[in-house]
C-alpha positions in Angstrom: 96.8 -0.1 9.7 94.8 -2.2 12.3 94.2 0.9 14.6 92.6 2.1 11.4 89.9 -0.3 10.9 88.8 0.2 14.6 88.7 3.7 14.6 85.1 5.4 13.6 85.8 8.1 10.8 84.0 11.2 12.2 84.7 12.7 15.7 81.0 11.0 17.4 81.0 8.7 19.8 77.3 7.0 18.6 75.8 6.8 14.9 73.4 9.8 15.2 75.5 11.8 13.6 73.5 11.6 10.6 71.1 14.2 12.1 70.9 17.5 11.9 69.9 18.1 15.3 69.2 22.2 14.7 66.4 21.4 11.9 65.1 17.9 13.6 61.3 17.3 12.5 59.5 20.0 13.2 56.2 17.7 13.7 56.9 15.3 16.2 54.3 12.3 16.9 52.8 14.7 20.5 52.6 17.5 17.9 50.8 15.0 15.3 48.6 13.8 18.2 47.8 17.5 19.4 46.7 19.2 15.9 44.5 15.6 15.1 42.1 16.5 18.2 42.6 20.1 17.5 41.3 19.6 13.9 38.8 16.7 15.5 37.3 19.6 17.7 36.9 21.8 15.5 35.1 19.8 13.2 32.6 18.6 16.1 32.4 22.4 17.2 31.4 23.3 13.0 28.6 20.2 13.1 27.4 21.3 16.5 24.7 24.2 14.4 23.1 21.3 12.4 22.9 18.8 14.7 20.9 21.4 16.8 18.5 21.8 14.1 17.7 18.6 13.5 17.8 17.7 16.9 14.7 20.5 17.2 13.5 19.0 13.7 13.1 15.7 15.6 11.6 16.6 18.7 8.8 18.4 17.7 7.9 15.5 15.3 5.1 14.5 17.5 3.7 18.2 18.1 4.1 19.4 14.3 0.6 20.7 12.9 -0.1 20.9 8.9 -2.7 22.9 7.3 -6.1 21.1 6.6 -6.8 19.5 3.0 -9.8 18.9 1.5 -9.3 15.5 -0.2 -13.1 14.9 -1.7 -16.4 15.1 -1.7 -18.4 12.4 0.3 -20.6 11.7 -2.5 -17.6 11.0 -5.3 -15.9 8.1 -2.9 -18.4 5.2 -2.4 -18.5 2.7 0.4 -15.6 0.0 -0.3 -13.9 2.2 -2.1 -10.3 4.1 -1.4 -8.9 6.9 -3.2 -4.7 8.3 -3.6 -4.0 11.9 -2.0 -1.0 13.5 -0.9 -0.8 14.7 2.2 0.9 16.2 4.4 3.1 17.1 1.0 2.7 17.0 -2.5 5.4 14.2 -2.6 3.7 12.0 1.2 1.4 9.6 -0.2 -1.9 8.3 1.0 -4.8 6.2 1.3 -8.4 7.4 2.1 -10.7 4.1 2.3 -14.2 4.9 3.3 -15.6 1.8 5.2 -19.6 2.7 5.9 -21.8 5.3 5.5 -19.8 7.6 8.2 -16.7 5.7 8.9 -13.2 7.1 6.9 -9.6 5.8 7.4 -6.5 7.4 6.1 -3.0 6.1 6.1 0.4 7.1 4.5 0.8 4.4 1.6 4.3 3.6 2.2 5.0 0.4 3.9 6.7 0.4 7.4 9.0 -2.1 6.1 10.7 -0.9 2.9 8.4 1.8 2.0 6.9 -0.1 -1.1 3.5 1.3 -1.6 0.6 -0.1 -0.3 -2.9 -0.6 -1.6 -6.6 -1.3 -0.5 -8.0 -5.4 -1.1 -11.5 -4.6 -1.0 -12.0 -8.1 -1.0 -9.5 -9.0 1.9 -10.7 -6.0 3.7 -6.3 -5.5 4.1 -4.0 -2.8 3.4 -1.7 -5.3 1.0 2.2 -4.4 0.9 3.1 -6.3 -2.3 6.4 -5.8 -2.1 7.2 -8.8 1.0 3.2 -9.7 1.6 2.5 -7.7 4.2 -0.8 -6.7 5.5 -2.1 -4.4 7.8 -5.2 -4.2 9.4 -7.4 -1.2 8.0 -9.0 -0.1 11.1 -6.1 0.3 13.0 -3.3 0.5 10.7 -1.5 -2.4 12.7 0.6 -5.0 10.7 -1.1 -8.6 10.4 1.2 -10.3 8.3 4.9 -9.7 6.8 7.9 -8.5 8.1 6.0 -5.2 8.8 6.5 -4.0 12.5 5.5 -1.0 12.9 2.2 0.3 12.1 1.4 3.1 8.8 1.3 6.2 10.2 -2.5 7.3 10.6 -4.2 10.4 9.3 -6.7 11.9 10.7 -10.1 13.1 8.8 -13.0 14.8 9.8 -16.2 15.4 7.4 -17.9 19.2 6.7 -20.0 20.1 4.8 -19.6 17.4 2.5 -16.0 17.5 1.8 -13.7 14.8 3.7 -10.5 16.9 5.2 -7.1 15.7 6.3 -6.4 17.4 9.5 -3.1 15.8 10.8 -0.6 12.6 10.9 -1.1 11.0 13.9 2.6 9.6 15.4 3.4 6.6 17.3 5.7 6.2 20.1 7.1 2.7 18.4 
């Protein structure tokens, strides 16, 4: 009975013989590792289109041209006054403030910071953020004040005829 107890009850000298070694996994961890970069690739190699659009999209930021808007007639916006516009979309906010007889600055209206809107002081002389108190300075479009860093983005206006145009966004390197 002794020579019993010691004896292992299957003919296998170790204890794999709990595996069926003609069906063992058919997905080892190499075979995990290969199909994960295979899928990996194949979803960098299916993002690779778009990221080459907007790569171009990017780029040409600096060089992109709109069409010309007339925003109003020279004799309907007095000096010390600002008026709303949208330009270069119908949904791009801005600010014409006319600031002597011959002298016109346009900004996009949305803050650098948050993009809260922002709006003419003709007391201050300021382009007020009221969102975080910033400020920028109307002739340049530079932030004076706030958390503001960056300056609004500039549009460009030329007068004919008696109409005020928009002619183009002017972008900075910062």
């Amino acid at each position: 009975m002794e020579g019993k107890k010691t004896r292992i009850p299957f003919n296998e000298d170790n204890y794999t013989h709990n595996i069926n070694r003609n069906n063992e996994r058919s997905l080892d961890r190499r075979g995990f590792m290969k199909t994960m970069v295979g899928a990996a690739g194949l979803f960098a190699l299916s993002t690779l289109p778009w990221g080459t659009v907007a790569a171009k999209e990017l780029l040409g930021l600096g060089n992109k041209e709109y069409p010309e808007l007339a925003i109003a007639k020279v004799n309907d916006v007095k000096v010390g006054d600002a008026i709303e516009f949208h330009y270069p979309g119908e949904h791009d906010s801005a600010l014409l403030i006319r600031l002597g007889e011959n002298e016109y600055k346009a900004y996009q209206n949305a803050c650098t910071h948050l993009r809260c809107p922002v709006f003419w002081s003709k007391g201050d002389g300021d382009l007020i953020c009221p969102c975080h108190h910033g400020k920028f300075d109307v002739h340049s479009g530079a932030p004076t004040a706030g958390p503001p860093t960056r300056p609004l983005p500039e549009i460009l206006v030329k007068v004919e005829a008696g109409t005020i145009y928009a002619t183009r966004v002017k972008r900075y390197d910062a």
